[in-house]
HTML snippet that shows the backbone in 3Dmol.js (N, CA, C, O; Angstrom):
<script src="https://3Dmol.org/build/3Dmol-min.js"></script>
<div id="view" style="width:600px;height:400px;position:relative"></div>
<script>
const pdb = `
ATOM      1  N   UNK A   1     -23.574 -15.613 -14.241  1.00  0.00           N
ATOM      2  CA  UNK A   1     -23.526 -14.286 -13.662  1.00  0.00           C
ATOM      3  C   UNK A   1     -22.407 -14.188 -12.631  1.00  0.00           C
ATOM      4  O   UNK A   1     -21.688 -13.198 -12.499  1.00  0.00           O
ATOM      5  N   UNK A   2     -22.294 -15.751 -11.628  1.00  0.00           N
ATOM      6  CA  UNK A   2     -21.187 -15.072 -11.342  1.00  0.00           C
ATOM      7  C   UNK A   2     -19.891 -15.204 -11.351  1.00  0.00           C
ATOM      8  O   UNK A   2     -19.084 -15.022 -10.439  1.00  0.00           O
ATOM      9  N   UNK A   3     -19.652 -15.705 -13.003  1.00  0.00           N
ATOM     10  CA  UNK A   3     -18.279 -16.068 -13.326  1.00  0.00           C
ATOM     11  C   UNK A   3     -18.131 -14.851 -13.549  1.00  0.00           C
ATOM     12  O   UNK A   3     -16.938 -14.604 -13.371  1.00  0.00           O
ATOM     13  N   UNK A   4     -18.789 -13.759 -13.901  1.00  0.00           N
ATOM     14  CA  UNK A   4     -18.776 -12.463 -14.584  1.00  0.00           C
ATOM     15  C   UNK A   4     -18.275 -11.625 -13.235  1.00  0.00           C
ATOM     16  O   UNK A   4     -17.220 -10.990 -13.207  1.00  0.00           O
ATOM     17  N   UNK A   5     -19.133 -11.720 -12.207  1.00  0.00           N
ATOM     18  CA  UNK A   5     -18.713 -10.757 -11.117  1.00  0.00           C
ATOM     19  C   UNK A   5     -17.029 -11.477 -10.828  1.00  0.00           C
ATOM     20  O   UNK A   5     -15.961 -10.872 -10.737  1.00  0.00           O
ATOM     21  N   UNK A   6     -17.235 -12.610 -10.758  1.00  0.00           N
ATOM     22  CA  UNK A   6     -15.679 -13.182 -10.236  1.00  0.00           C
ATOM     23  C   UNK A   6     -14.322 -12.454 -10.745  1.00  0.00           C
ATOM     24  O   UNK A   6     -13.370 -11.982 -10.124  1.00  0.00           O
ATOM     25  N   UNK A   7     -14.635 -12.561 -12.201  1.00  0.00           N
ATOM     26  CA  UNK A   7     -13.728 -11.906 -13.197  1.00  0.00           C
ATOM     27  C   UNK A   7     -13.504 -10.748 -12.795  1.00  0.00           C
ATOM     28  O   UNK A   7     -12.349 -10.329 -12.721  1.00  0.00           O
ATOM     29  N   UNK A   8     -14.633  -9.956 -12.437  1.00  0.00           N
ATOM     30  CA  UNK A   8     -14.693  -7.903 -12.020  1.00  0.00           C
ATOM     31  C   UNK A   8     -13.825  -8.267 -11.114  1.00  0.00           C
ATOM     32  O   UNK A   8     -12.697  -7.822 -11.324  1.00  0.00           O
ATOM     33  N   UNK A   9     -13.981  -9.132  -9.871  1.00  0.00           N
ATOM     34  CA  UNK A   9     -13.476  -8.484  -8.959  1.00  0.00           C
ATOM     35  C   UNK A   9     -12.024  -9.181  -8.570  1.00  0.00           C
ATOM     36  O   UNK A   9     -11.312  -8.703  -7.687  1.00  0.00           O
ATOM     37  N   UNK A  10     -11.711 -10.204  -9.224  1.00  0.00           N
ATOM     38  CA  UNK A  10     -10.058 -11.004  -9.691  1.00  0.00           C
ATOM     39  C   UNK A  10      -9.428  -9.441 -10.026  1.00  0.00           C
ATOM     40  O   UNK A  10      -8.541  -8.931  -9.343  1.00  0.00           O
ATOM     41  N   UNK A  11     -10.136  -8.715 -11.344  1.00  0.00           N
ATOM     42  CA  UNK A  11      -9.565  -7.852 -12.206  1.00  0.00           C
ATOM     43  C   UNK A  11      -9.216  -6.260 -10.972  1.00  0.00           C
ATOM     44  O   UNK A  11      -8.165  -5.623 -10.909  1.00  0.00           O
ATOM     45  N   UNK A  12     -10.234  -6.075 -10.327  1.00  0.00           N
ATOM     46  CA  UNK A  12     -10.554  -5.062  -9.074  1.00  0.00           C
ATOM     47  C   UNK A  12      -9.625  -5.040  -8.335  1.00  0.00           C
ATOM     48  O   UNK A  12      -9.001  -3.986  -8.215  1.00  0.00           O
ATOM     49  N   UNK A  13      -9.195  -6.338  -7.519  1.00  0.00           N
ATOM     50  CA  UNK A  13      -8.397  -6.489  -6.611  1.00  0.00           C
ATOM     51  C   UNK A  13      -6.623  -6.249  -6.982  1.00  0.00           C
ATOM     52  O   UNK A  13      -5.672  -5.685  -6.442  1.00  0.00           O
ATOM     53  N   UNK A  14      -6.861  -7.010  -8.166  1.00  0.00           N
ATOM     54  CA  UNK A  14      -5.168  -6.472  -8.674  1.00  0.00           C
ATOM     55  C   UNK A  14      -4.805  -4.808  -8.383  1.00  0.00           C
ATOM     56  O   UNK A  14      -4.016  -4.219  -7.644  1.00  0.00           O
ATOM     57  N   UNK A  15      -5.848  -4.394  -9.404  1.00  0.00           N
ATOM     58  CA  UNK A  15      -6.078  -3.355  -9.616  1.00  0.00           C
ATOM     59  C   UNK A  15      -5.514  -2.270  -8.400  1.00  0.00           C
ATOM     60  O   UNK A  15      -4.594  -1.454  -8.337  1.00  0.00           O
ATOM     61  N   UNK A  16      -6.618  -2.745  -7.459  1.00  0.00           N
ATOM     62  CA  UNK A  16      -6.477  -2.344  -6.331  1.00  0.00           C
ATOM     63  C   UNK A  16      -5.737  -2.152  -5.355  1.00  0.00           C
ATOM     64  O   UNK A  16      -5.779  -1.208  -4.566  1.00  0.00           O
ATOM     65  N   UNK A  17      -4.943  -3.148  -5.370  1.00  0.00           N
ATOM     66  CA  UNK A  17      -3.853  -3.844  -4.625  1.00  0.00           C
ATOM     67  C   UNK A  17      -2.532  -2.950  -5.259  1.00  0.00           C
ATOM     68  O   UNK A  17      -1.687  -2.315  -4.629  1.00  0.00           O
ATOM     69  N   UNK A  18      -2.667  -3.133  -6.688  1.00  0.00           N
ATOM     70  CA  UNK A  18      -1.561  -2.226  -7.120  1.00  0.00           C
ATOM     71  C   UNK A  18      -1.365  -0.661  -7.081  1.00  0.00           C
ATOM     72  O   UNK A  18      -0.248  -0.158  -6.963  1.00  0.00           O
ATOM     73  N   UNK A  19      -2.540   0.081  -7.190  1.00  0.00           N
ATOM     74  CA  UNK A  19      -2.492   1.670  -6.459  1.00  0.00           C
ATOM     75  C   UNK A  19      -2.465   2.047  -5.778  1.00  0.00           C
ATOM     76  O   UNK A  19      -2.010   3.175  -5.590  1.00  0.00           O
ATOM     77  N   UNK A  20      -3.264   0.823  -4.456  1.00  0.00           N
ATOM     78  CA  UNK A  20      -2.885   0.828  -3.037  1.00  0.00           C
ATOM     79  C   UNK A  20      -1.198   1.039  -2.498  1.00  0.00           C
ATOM     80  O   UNK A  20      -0.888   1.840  -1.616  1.00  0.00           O
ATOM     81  N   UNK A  21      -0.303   0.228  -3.158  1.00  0.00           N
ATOM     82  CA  UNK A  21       0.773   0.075  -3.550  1.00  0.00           C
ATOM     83  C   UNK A  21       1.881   1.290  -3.447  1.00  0.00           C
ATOM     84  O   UNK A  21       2.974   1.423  -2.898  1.00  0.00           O
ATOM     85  N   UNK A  22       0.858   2.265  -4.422  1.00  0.00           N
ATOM     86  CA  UNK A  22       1.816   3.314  -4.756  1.00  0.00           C
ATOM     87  C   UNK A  22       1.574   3.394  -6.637  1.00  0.00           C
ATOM     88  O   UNK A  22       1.425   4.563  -6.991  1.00  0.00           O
ATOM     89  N   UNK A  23       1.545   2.850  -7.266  1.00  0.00           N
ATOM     90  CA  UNK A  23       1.469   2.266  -8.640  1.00  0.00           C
ATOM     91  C   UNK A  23       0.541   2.676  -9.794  1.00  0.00           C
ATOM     92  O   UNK A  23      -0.639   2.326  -9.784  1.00  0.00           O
ATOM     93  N   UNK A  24       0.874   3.149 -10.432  1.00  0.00           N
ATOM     94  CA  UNK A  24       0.426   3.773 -11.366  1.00  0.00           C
ATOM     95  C   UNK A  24      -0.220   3.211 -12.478  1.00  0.00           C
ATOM     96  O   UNK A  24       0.465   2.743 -13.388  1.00  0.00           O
ATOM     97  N   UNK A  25      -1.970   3.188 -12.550  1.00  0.00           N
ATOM     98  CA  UNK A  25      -2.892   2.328 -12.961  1.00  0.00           C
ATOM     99  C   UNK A  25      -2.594   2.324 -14.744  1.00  0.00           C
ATOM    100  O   UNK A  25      -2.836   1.281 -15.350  1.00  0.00           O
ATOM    101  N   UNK A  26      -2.215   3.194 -15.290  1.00  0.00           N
ATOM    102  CA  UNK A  26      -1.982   2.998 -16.764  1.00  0.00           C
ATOM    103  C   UNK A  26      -0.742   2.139 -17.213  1.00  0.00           C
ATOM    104  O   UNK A  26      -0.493   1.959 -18.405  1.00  0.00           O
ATOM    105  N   UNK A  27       0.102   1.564 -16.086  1.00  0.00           N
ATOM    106  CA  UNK A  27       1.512   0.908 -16.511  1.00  0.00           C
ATOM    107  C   UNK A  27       0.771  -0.606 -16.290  1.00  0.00           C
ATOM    108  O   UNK A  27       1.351  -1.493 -16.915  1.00  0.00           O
ATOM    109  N   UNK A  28      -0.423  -1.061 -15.501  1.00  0.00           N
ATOM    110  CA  UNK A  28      -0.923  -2.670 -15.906  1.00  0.00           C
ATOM    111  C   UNK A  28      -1.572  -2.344 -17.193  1.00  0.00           C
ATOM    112  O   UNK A  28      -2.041  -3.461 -17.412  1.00  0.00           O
ATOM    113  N   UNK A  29      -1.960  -1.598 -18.251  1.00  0.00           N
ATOM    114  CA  UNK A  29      -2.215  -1.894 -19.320  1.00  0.00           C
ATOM    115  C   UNK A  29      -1.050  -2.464 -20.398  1.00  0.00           C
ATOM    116  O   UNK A  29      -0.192  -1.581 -20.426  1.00  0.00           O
ATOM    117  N   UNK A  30      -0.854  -3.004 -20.841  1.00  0.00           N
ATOM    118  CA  UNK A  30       0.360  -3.820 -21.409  1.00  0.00           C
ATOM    119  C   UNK A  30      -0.441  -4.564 -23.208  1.00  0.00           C
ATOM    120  O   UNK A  30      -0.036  -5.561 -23.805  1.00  0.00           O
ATOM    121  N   UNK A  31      -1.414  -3.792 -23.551  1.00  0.00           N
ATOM    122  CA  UNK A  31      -1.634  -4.881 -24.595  1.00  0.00           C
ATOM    123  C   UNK A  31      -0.798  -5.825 -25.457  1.00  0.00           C
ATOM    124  O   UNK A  31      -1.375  -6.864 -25.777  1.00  0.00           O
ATOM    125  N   UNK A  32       0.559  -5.646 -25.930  1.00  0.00           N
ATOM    126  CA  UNK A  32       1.803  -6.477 -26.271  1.00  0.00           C
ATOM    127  C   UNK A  32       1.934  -7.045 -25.639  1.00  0.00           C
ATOM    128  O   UNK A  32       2.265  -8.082 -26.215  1.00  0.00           O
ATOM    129  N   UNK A  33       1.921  -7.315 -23.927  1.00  0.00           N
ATOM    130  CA  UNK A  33       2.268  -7.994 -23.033  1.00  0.00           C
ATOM    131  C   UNK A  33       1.296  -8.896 -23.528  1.00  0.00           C
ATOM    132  O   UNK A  33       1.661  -9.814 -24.262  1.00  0.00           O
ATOM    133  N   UNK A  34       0.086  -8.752 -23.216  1.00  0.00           N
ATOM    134  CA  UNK A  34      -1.535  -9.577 -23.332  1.00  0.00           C
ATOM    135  C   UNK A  34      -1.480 -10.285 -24.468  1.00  0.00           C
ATOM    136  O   UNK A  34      -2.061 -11.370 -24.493  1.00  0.00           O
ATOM    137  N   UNK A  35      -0.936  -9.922 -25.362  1.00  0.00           N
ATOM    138  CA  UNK A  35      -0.803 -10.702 -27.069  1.00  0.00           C
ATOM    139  C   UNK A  35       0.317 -11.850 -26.429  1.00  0.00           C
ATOM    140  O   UNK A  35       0.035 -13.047 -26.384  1.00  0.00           O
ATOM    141  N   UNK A  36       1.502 -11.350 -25.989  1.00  0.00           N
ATOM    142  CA  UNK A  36       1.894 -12.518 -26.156  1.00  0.00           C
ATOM    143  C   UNK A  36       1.720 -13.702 -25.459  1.00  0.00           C
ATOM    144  O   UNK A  36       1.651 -14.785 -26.040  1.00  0.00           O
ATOM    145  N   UNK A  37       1.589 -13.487 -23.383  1.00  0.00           N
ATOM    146  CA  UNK A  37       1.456 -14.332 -22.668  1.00  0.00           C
ATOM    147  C   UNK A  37       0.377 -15.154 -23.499  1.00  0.00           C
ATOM    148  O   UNK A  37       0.679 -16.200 -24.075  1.00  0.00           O
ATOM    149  N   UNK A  38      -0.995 -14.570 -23.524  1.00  0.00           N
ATOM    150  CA  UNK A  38      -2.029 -15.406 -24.371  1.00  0.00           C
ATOM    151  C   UNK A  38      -1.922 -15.967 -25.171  1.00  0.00           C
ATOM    152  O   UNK A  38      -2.441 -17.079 -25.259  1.00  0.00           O
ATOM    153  N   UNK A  39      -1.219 -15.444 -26.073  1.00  0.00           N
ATOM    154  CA  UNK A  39      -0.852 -16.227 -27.607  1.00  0.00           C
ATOM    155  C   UNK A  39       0.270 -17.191 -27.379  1.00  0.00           C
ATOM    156  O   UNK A  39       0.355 -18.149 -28.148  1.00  0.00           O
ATOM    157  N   UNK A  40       1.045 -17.067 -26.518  1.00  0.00           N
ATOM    158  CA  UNK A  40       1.727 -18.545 -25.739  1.00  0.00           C
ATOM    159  C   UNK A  40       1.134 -19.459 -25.004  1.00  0.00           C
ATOM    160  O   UNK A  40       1.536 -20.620 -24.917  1.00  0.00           O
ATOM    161  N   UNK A  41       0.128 -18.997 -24.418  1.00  0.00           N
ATOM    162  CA  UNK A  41      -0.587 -19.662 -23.463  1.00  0.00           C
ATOM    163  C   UNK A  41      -1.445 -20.868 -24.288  1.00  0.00           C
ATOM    164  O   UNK A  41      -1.206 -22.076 -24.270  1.00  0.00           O
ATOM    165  N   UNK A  42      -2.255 -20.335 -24.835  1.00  0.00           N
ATOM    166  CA  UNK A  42      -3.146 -20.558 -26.516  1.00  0.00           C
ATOM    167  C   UNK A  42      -2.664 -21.661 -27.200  1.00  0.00           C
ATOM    168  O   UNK A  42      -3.166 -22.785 -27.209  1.00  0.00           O
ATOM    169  N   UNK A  43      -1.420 -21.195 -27.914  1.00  0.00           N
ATOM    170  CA  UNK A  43      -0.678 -21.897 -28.646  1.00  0.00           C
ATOM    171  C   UNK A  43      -0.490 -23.181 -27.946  1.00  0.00           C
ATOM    172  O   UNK A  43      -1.124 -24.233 -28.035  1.00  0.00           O
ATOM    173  N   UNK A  44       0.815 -22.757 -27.026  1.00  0.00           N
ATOM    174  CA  UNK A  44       0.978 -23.765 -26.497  1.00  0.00           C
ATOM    175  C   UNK A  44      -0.027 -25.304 -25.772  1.00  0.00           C
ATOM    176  O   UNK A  44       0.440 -26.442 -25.720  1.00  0.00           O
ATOM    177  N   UNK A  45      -1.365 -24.924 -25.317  1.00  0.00           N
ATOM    178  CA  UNK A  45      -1.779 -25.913 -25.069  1.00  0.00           C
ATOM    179  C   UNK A  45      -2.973 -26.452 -26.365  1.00  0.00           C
ATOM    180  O   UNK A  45      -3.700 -27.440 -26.265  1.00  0.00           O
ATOM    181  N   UNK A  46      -2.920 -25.609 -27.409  1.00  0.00           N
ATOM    182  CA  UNK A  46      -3.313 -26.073 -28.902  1.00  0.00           C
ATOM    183  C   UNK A  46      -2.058 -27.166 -29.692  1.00  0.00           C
ATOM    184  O   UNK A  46      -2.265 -28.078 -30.492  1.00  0.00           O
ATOM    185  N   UNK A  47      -1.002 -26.773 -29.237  1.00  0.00           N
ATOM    186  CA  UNK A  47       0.059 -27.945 -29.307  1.00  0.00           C
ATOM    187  C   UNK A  47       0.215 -29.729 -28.633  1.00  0.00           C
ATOM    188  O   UNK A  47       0.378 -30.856 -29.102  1.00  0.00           O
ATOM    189  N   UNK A  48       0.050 -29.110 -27.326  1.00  0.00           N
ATOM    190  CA  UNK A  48       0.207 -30.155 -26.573  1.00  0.00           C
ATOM    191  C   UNK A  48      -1.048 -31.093 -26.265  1.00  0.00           C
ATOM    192  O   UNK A  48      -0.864 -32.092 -25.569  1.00  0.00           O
ATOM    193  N   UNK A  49      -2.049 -30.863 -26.657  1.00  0.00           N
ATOM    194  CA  UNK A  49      -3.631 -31.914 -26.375  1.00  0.00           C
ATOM    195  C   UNK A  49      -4.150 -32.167 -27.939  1.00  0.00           C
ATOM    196  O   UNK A  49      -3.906 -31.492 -28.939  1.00  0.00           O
ATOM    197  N   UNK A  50      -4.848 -33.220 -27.818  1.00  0.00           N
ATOM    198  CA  UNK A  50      -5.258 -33.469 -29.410  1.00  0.00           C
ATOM    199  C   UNK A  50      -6.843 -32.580 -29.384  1.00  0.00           C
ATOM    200  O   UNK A  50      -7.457 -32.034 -28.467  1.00  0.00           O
ATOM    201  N   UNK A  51      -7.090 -32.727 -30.658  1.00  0.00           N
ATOM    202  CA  UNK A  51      -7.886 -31.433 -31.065  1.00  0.00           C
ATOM    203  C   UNK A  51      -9.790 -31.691 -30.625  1.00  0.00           C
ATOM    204  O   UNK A  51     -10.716 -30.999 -31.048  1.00  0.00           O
ATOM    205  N   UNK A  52      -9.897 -33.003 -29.589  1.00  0.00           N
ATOM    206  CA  UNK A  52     -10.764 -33.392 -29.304  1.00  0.00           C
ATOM    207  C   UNK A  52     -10.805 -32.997 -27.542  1.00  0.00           C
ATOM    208  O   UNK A  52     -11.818 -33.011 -26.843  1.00  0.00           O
ATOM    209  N   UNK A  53      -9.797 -32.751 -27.221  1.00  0.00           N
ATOM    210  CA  UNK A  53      -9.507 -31.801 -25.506  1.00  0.00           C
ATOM    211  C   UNK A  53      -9.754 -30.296 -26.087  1.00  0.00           C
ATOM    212  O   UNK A  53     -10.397 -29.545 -25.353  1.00  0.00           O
ATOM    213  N   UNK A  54      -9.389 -29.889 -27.098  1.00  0.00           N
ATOM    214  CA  UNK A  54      -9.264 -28.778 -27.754  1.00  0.00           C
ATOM    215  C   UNK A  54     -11.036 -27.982 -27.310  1.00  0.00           C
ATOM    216  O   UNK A  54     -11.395 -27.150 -26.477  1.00  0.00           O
ATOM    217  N   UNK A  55     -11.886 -28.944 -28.585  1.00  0.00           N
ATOM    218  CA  UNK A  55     -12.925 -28.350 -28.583  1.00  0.00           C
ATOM    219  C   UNK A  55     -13.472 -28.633 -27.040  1.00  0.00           C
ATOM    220  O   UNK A  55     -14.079 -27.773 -26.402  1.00  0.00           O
ATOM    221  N   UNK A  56     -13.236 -29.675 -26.639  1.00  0.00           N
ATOM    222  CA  UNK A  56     -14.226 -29.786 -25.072  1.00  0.00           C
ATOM    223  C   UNK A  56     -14.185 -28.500 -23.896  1.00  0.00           C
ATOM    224  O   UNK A  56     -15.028 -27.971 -23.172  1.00  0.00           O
ATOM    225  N   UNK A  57     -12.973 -28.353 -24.097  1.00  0.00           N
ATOM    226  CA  UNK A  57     -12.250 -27.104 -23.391  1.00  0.00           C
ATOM    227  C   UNK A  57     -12.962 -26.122 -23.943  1.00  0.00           C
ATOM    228  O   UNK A  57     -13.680 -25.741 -23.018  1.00  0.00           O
ATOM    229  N   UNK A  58     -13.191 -25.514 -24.833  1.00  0.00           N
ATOM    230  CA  UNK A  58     -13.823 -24.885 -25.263  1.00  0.00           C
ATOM    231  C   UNK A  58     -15.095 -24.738 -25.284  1.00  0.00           C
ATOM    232  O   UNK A  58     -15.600 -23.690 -25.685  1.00  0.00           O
ATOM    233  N   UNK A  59     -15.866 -25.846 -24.824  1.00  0.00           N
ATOM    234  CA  UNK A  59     -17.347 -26.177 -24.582  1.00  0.00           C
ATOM    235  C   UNK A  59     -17.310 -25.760 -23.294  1.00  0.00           C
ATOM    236  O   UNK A  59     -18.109 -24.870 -23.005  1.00  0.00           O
ATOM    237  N   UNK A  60     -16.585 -26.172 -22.434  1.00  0.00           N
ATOM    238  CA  UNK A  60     -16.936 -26.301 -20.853  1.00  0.00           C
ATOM    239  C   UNK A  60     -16.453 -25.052 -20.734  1.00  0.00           C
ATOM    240  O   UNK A  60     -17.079 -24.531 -19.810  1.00  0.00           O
ATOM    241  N   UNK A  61     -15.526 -24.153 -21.260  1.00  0.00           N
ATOM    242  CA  UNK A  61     -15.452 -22.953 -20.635  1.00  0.00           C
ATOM    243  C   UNK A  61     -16.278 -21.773 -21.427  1.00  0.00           C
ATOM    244  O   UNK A  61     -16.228 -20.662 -20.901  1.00  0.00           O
ATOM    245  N   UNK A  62     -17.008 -21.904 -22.600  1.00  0.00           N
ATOM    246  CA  UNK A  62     -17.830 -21.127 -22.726  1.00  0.00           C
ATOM    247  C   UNK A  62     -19.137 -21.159 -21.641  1.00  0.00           C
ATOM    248  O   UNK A  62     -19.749 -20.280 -21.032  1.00  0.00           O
ATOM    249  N   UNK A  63     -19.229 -22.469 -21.712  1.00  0.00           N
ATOM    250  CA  UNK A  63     -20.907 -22.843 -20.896  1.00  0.00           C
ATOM    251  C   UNK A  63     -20.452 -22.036 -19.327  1.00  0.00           C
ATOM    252  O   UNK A  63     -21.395 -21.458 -18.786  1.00  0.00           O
ATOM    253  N   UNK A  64     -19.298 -21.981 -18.705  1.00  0.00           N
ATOM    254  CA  UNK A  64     -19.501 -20.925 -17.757  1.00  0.00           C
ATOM    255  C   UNK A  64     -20.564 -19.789 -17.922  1.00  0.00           C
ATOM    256  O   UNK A  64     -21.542 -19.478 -17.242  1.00  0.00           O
ATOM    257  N   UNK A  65     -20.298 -19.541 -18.484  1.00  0.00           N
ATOM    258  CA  UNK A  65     -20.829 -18.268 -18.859  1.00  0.00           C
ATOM    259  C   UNK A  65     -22.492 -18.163 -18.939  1.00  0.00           C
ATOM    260  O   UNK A  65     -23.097 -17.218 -18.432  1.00  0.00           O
ATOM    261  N   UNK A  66     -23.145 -19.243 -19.634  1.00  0.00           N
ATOM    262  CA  UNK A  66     -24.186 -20.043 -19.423  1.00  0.00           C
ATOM    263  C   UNK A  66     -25.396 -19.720 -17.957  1.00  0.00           C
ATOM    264  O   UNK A  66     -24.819 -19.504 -16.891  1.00  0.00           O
ATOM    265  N   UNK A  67     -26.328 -19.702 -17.932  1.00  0.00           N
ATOM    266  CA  UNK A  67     -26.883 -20.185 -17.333  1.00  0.00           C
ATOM    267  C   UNK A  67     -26.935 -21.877 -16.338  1.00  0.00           C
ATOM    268  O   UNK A  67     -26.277 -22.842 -16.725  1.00  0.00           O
ATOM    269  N   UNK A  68     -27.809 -21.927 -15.097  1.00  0.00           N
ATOM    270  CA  UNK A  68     -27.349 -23.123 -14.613  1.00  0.00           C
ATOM    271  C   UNK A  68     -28.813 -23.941 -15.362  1.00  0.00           C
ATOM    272  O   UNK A  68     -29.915 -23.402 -15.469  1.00  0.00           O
ATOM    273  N   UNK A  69     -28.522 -25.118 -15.744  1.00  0.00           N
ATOM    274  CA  UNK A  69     -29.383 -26.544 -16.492  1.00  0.00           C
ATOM    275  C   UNK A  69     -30.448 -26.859 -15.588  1.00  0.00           C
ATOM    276  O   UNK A  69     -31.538 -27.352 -15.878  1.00  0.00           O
ATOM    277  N   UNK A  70     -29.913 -26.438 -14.184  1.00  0.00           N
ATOM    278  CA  UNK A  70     -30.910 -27.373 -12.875  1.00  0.00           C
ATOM    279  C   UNK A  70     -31.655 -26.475 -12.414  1.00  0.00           C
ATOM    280  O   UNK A  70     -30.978 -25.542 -11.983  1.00  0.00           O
ATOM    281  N   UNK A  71     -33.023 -26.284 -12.276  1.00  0.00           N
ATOM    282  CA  UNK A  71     -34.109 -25.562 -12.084  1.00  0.00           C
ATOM    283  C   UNK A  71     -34.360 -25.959 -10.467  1.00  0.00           C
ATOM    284  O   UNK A  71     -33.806 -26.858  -9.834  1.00  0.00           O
ATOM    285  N   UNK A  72     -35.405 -24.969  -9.990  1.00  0.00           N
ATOM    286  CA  UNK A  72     -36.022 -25.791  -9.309  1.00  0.00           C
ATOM    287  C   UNK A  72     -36.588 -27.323  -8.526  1.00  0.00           C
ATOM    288  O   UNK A  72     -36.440 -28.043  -7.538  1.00  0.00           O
ATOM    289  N   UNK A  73     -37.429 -27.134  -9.984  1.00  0.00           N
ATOM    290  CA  UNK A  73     -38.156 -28.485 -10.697  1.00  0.00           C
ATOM    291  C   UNK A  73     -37.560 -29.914 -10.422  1.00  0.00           C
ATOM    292  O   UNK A  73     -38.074 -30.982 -10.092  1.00  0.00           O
ATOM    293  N   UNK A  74     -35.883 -29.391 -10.766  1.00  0.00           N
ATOM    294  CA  UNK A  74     -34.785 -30.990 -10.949  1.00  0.00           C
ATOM    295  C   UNK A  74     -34.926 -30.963  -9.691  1.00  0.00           C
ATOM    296  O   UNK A  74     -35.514 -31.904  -9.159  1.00  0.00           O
ATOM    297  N   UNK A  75     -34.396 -29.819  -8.853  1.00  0.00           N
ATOM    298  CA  UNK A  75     -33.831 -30.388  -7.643  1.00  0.00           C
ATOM    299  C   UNK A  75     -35.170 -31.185  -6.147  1.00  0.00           C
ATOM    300  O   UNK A  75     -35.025 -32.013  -5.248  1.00  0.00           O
ATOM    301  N   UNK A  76     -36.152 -30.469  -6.560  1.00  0.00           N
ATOM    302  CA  UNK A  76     -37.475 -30.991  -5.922  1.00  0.00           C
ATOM    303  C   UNK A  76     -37.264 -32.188  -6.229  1.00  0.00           C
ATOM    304  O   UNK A  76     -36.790 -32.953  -5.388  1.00  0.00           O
ATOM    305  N   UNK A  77     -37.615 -32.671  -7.692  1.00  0.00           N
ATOM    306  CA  UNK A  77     -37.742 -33.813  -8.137  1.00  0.00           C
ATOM    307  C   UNK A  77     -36.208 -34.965  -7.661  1.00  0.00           C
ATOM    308  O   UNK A  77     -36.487 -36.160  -7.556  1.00  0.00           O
ATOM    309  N   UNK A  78     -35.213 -34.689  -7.492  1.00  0.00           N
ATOM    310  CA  UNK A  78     -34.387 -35.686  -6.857  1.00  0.00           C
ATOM    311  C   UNK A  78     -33.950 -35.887  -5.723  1.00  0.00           C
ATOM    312  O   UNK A  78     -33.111 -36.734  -5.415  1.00  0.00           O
ATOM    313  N   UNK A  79     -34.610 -34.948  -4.860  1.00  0.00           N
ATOM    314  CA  UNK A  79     -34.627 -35.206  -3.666  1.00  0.00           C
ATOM    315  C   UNK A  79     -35.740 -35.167  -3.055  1.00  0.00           C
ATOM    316  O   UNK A  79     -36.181 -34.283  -2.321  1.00  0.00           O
ATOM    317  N   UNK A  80     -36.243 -36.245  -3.401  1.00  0.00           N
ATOM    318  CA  UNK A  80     -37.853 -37.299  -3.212  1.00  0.00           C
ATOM    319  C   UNK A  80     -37.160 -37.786  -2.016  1.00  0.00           C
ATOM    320  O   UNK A  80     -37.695 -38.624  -1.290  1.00  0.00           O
TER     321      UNK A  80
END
`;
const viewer = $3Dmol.createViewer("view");
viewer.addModel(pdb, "pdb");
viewer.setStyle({}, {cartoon: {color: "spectrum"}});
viewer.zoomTo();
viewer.render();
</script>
């Protein structure tokens, strides 16, 4: 939950920062822009790591998103 708010408000503050500015909120939409940085970004480190960093990366940054593993329960229980 709050990789989610983090993201809003990373995305907010630009945002923000840039109309504050003076700046005109429909010129940060760029989808061509977004295709390519990403699709370089992407690419490029699908190039450079073998395909076993690949999927892990991909594990650990979905599970953000995730719920947390440690309850209560754990943390009572290890700090006996």
């Amino acid at each position: 939950m709050f990789v989610i708010i983090g993201y809003i408000g990373v995305i907010g503050a630009i945002a923000w920062g840039y109309m504050g500015s003076g700046g005109h909120p429909a010129v940060l939409f760029q989808p061509y822009e977004c295709i390519i940085i990403i699709g370089a970004a992407v690419s490029s480190f699908v190039c450079g790591n073998p395909l076993s960093i690949v999927k892990a990366t991909l594990t650990q940054a979905t599970g953000t998103l995730k719920g947390a593993q440690c309850n209560k329960l754990f943390y009572i229980y290890w700090n006996l």
